[in-house]
C-alpha positions in Angstrom: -15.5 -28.0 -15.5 -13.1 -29.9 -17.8 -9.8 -30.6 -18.2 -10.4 -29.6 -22.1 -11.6 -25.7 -20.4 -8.6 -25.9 -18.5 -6.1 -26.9 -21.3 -7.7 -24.6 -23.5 -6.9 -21.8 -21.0 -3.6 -22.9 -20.1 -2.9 -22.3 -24.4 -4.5 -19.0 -24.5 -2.2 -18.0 -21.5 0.9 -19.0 -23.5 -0.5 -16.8 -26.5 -1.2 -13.9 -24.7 2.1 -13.9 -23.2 3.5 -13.9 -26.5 0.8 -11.4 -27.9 0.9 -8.8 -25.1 3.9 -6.5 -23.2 5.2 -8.6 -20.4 3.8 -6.2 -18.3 0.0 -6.3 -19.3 -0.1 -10.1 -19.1 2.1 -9.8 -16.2 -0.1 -7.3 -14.4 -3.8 -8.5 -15.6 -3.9 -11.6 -17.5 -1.1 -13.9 -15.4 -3.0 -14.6 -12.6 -6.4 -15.2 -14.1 -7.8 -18.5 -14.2 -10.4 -20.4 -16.0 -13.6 -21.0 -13.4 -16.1 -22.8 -15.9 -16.9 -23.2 -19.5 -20.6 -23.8 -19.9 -22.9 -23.1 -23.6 -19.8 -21.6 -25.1 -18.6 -19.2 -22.3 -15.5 -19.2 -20.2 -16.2 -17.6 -17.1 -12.5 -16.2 -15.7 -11.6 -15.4 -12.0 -9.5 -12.7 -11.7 -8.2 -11.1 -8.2 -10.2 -7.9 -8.1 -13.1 -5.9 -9.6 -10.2 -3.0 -11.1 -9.1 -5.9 -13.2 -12.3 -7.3 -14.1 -13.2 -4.2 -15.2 -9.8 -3.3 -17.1 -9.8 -6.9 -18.7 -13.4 -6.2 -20.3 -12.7 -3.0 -21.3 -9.4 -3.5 -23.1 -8.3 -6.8 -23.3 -11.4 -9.0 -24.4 -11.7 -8.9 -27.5 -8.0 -10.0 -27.7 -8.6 -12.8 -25.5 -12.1 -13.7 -27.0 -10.3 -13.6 -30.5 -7.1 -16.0 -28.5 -9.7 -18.9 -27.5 -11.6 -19.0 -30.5 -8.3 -19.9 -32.1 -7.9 -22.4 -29.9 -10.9 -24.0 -29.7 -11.9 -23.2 -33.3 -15.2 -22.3 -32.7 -17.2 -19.5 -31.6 -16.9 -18.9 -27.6 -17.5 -15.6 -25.6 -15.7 -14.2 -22.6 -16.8 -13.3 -19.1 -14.6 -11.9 -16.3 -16.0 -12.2 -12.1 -14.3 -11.1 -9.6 -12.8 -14.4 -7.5 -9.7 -14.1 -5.4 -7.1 -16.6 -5.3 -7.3 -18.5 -1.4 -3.9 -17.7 0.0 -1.3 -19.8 -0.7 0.2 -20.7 2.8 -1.7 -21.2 5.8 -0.3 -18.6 7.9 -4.0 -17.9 8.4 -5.4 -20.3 9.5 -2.7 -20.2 12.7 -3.8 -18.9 15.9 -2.9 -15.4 16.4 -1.2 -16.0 19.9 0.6 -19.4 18.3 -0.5 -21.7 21.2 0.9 -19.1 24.4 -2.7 -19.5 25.9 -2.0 -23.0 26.9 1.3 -22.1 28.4 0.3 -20.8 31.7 3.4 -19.3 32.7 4.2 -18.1 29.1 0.3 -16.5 29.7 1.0 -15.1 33.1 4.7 -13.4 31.8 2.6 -11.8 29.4 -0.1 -10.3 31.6 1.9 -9.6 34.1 3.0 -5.2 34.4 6.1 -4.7 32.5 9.1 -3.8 34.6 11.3 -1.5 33.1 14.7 0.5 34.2 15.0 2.4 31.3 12.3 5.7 30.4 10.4 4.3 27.5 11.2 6.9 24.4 9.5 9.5 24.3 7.7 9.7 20.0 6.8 13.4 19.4 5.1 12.9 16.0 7.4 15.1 14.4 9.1 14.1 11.5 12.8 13.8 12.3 14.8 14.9 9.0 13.3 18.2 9.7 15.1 19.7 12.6 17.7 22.9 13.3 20.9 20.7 12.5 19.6 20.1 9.2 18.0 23.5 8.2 19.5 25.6 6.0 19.5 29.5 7.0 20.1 32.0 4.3 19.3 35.9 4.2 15.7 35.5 3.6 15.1 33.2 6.4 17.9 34.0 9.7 15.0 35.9 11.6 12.7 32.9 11.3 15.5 30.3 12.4 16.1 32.7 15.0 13.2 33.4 16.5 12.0 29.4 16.5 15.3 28.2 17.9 14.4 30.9 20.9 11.0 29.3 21.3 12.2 25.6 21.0 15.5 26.0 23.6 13.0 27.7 25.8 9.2 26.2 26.0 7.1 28.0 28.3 9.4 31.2 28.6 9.8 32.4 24.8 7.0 33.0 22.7 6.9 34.0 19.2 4.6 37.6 19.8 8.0 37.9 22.5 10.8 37.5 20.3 9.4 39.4 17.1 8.2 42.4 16.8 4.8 42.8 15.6 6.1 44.4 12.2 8.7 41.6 11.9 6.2 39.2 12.5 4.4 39.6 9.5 7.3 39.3 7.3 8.9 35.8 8.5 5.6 33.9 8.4 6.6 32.0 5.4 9.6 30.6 6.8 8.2 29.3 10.3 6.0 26.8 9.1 8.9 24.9 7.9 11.0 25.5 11.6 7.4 24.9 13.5 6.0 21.9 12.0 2.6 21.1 13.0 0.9 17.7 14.3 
């Protein structure tokens, strides 16, 4: 490739910025970058096939009608998917970070954990949705009710206990919100 393809690119990214809303350029055309220019086609890596696909469908006759201005004369426009490589090497680091050659930095880590405290105990429920926090009105006292009875006591109460069958029926609505599910 040359440095003319990249130059060339570099201008039609300046015009585009002025061209487009900051945030098209900023969201598809900002991090493209010219990959080849070969019988009168750049060939433009973006970062993912949504974009490629976005970038031919919307913006290519914009940027096809940029370069030709710039280069002043005829050129066409293709768009393949190419990601970036990363741009620190955080991944190319051991996952461990060089522990493995520690030996006693290896054997604290294998070793059983020994604890004093209970670990906490994670219930899977979400925990903005509890009895301190809901709000019982008319329409849903019974529910709140009966729930709290089966929560204070599990094992003991049971909802077919605590409402009557008739009742039952009627509060259903509100005790998905009290009882939530995993």
């Amino acid at each position: 490739m040359t440095m003319n393809a990249k130059h060339a690119w570099q201008a039609a990214l300046g015009e585009l910025q002025l061209q487009l809303t900051k945030a098209t350029f900023d969201t598809w055309v900002k991090n493209t970058r010219v990959l080849s220019f070969e019988d009168g086609t750049f060939l433009i890596g973006v970062h993912n096939a949504y974009a490629k696909d976005w970038l031919e469908n919307r913006l290519r006759t914009t940027i096809k009608r940029t370069l030709i201005g710039i280069v002043g004369s005829t050129v066409d426009v293709r768009f393949v998917v190419h990601p970036q490589p990363a741009a620190d090497s955080t991944l190319e680091q051991p996952l461990l970070g060089g522990m493995i050659d520690d030996s006693a930095a290896w054997q604290d880590m294998t070793s059983p954990v020994q604890t004093t405290q209970p670990l906490p105990f994670h219930s899977g429920l979400n925990a903005k949705y509890t009895f301190e926090t809901f709000i019982v009105g008319n329409s849903n006292r019974l529910a709140h009710a009966a729930a709290r009875a089966v929560a204070e006591n599990p094992g003991k109460a049971t909802l077919s206990e605590t409402l009557p069958s008739r009742i039952r029926k009627a509060c259903c609505m509100s005790l998905p919100r009290l009882l939530p599910t995993t």
